[in-house]
C-alpha positions as a Markdown table, in Angstrom:
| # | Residue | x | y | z |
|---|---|---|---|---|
| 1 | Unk | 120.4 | 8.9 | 289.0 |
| 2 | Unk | 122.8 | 10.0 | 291.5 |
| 3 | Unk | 125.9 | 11.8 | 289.6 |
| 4 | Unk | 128.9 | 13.4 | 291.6 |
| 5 | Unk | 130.8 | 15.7 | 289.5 |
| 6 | Unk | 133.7 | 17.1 | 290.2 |
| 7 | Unk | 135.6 | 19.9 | 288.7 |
| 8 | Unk | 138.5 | 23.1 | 289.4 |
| 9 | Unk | 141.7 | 20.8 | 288.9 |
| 10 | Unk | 144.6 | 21.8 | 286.8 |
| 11 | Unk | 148.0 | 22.3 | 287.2 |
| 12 | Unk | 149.6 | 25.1 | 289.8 |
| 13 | Unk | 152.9 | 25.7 | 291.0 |
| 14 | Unk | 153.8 | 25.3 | 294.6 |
| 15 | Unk | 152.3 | 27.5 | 296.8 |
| 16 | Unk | 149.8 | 28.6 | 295.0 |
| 17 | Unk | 145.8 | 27.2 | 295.0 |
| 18 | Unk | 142.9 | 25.9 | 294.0 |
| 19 | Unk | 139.5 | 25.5 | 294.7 |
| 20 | Unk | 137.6 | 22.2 | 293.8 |
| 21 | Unk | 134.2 | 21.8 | 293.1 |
| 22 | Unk | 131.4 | 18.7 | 293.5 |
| 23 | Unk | 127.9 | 19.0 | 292.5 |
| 24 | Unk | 125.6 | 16.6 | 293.6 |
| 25 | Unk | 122.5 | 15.2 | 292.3 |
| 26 | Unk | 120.5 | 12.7 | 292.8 |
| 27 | Unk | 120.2 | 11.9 | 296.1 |
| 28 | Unk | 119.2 | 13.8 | 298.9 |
| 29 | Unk | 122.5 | 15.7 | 299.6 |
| 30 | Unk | 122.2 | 17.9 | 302.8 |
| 31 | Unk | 121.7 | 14.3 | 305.2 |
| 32 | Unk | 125.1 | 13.1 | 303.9 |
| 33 | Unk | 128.6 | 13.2 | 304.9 |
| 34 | Unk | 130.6 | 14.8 | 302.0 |
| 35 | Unk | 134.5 | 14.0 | 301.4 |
| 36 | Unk | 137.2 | 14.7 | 299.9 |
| 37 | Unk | 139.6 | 11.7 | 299.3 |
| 38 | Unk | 142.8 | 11.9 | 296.5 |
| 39 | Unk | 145.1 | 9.2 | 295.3 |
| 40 | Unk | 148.7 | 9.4 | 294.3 |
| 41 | Unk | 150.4 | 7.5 | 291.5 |
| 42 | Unk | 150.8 | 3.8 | 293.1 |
| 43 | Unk | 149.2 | 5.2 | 296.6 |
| 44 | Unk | 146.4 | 4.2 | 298.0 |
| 45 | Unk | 143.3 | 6.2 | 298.1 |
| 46 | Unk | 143.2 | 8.3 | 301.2 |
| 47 | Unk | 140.5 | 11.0 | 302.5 |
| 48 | Unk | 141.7 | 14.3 | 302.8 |
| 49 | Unk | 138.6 | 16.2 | 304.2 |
| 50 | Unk | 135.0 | 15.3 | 305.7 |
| 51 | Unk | 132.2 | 17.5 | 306.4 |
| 52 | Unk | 128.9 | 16.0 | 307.8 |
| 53 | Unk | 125.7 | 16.8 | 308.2 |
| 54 | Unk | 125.8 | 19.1 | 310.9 |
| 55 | Unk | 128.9 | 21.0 | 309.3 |
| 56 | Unk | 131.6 | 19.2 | 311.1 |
| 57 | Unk | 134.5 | 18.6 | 309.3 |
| 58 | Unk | 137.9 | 16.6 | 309.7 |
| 59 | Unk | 141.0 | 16.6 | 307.8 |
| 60 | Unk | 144.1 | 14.7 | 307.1 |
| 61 | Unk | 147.2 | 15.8 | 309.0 |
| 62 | Unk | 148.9 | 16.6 | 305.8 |
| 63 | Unk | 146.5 | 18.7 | 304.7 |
| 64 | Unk | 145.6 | 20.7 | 308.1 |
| 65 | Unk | 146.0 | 24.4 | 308.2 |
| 66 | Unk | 146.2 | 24.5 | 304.3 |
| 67 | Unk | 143.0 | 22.9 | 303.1 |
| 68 | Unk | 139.5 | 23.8 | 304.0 |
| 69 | Unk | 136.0 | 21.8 | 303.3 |
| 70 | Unk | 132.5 | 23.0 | 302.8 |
| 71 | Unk | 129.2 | 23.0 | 301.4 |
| 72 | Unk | 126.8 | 24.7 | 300.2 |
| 73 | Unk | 123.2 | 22.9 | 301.1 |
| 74 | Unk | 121.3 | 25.6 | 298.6 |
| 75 | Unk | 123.5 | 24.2 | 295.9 |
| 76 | Unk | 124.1 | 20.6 | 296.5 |
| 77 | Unk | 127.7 | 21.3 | 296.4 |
| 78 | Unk | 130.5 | 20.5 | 298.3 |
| 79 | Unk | 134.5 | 22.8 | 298.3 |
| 80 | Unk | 137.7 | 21.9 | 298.7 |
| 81 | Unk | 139.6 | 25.2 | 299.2 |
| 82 | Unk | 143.5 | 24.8 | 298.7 |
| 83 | Unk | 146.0 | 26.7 | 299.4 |
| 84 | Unk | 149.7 | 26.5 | 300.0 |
| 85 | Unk | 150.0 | 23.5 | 297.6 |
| 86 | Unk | 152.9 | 21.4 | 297.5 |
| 87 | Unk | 154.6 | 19.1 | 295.0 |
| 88 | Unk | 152.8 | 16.0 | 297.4 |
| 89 | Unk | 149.2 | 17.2 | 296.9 |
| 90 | Unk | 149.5 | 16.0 | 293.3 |
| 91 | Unk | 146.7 | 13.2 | 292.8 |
| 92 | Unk | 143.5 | 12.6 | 291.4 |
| 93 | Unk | 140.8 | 14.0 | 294.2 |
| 94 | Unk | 137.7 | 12.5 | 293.8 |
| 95 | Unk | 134.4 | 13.5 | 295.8 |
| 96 | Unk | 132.3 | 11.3 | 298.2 |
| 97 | Unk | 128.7 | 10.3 | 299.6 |
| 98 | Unk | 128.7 | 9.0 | 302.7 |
| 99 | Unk | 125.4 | 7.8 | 304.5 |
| 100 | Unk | 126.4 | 4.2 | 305.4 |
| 101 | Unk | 128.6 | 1.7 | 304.5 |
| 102 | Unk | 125.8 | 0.3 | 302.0 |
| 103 | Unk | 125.1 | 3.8 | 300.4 |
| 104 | Unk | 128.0 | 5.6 | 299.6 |
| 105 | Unk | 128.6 | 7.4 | 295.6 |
| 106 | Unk | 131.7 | 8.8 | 294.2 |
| 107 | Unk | 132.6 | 10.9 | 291.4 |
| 108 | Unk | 135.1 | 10.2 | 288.5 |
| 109 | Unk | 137.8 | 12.4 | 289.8 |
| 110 | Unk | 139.9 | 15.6 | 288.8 |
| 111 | Unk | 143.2 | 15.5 | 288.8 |
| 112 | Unk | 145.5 | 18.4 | 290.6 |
| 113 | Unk | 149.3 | 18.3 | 289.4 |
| 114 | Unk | 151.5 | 21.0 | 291.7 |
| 115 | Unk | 154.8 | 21.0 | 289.8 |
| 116 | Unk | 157.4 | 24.3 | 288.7 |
């Protein structure tokens, strides 16, 4: 069955980073559009980095210039490479599938906490 798992949360202080983790399975994960997406405490869910198929990637405005997305086809894996995190980047990040609005997975989430 299709799993998304994500992992490399924890808690940093500001300005430091992290690197976050989703392996894939299940489906047939080099045709879909991978994401990144986080919620805050009594926020709405909100994407923080794409990457499609073909490697193009966009990214919130908060996060531009800090955070960079990738994948790694061999692997089934997608990346979320942060750096320069600030107190506002705590939230639970949770991976996505995208191939169309009827086929679309998620994982369960890892939580990032920036705090001193």
């Amino acid at each position: 069955q299709v799993q998304l798992v994500e992992s490399g949360g924890g808690l940093v202080q500001p300005g430091e980073s992290l690197r976050l983790s989703c392996a894939a399975s299940g489906f047939t994960f080099s045709i879909y559009t991978m994401g990144w997406y986080r919620q805050a405490p009594g926020k709405q869910r909100e994407l923080v980095a794409r990457i499609t198929s073909g490697r193009t990637t966009i990214y919130a405005d908060s996060v531009k210039g800090r955070f960079t997305i990738s994948r790694d086809n061999a692997e089934n894996t997608v990346y979320l490479q942060m750096n320069s995190l600030k107190p506002e980047d705590t939230a639970d990040y949770y991976c996505n599938a995208f191939l169309q609005s009827s086929i679309s997975y998620w994982g369960k989430g890892t939580l990032v906490t920036v705090s001193s």
